[in-house]
C-alpha positions in Angstrom: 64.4 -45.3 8.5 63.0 -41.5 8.4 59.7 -41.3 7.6 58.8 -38.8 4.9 55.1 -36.9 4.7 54.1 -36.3 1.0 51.2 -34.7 0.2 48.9 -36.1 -2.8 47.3 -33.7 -5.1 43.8 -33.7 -3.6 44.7 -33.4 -0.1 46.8 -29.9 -1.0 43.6 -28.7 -2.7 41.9 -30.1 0.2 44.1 -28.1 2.7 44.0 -25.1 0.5 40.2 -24.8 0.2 40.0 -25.2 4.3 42.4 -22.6 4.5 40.5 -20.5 2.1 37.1 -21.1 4.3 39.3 -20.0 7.5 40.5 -16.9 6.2 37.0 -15.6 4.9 35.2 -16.8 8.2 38.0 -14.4 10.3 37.7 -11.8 8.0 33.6 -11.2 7.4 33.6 -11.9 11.4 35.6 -8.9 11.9 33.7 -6.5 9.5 29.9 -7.9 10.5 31.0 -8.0 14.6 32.4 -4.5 14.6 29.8 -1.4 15.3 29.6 0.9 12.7 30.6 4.8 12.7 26.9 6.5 11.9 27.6 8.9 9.3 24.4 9.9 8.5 23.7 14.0 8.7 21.2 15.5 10.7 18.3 16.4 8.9 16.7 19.9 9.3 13.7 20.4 11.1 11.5 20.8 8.0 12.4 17.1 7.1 11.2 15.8 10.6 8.3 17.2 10.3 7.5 16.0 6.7 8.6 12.9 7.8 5.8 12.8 10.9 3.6 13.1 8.3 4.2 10.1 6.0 1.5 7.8 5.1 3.4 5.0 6.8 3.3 6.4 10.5 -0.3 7.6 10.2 -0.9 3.6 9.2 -0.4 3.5 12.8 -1.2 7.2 14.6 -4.3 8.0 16.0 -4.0 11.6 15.1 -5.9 12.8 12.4 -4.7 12.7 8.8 -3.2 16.0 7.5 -5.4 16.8 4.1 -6.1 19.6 2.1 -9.6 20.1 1.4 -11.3 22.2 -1.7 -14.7 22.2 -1.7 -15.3 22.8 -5.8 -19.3 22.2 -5.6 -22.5 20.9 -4.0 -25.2 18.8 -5.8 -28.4 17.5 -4.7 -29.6 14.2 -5.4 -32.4 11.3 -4.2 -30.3 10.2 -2.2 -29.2 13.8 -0.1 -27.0 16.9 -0.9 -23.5 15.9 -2.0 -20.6 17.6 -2.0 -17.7 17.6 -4.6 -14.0 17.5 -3.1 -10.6 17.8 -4.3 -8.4 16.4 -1.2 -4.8 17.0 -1.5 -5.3 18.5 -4.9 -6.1 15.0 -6.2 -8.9 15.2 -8.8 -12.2 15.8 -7.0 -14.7 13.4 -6.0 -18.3 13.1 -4.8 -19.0 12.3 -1.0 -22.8 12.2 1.2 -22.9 13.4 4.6 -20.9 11.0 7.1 -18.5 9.2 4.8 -14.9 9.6 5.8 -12.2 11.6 3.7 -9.1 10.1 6.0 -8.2 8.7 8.7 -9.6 10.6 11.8 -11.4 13.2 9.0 -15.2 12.9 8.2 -17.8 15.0 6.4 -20.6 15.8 8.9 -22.7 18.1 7.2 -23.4 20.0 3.8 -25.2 23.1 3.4 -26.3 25.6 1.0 -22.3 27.3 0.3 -20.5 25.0 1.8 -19.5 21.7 3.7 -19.1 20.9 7.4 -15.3 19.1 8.5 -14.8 17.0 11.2 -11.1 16.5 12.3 -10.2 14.8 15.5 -13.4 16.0 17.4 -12.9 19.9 16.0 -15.3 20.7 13.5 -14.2 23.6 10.8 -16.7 24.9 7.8 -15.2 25.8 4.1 -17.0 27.2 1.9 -17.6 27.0 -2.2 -14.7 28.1 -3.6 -16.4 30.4 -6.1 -15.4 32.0 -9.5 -13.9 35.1 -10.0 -15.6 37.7 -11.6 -15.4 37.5 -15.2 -14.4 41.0 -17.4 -17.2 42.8 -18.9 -17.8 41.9 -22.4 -18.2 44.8 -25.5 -21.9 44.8 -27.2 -21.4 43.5 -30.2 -24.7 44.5 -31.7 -25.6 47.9 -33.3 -27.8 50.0 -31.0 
């Protein structure tokens, strides 16, 4: 007597789902296993450096922060002179001697037309940015 295999219907699915599960292992092993080619282009030196000076590596630089400073006036009050600053052409703000702009970037001293900078040990003074001279007006009244 010969003996004679037959499959039933659930053990073909069964069989065909395992093969299935075999096939995708091999195949996402050879695409995740295998180094990619880098195609990425060099960027130019100007995008270095802008990218040196992202807010996310000077999270963790020592160097002072890079910031544009306009001093656009100087106040007294009771409590001291203080000095009105736009940094990084954001709209200006008020700050008293010793409170720090940035990272690394303090204001050490204001005086009568302008403010003193402290960056990484190097001190620098700006000055008032001041008005430009307006046109001379007509008389409008009879002499």
């Amino acid at each position: 007597m010969a003996f004679v295999h037959r499959f039933s219907p659930p053990q073909l699915v069964q069989s065909l789902a395992l093969l299935a599960i075999v096939a995708g292992v091999a195949t996402w092993s050879s695409l995740l296993l295998t180094p990619a080619e880098s195609r990425t282009p060099q960027a130019p030196p100007q995008a270095l450096a802008a990218q040196a000076q992202s807010p996310a590596q000077q999270w963790f630089s020592n160097q002072p922060l890079a910031l544009d400073i306009k001093v656009t006036g100087l106040m007294a009050s009771p409590r001291g002179a203080v000095a009105i600053l736009s940094l990084n052409d954001a709209p200006p703000r008020s700050f008293l001697v010793g409170e720090r702009l940035a990272q690394g970037v303090q204001l050490v001293a204001i005086e009568g037309d302008g403010v003193v900078i402290e960056r990484g040990g190097e001190r620098s003074r700006l000055d008032v940015s001041k008005l430009p001279e307006s046109p001379a007006l007509p008389v409008l009244t009879r002499q």
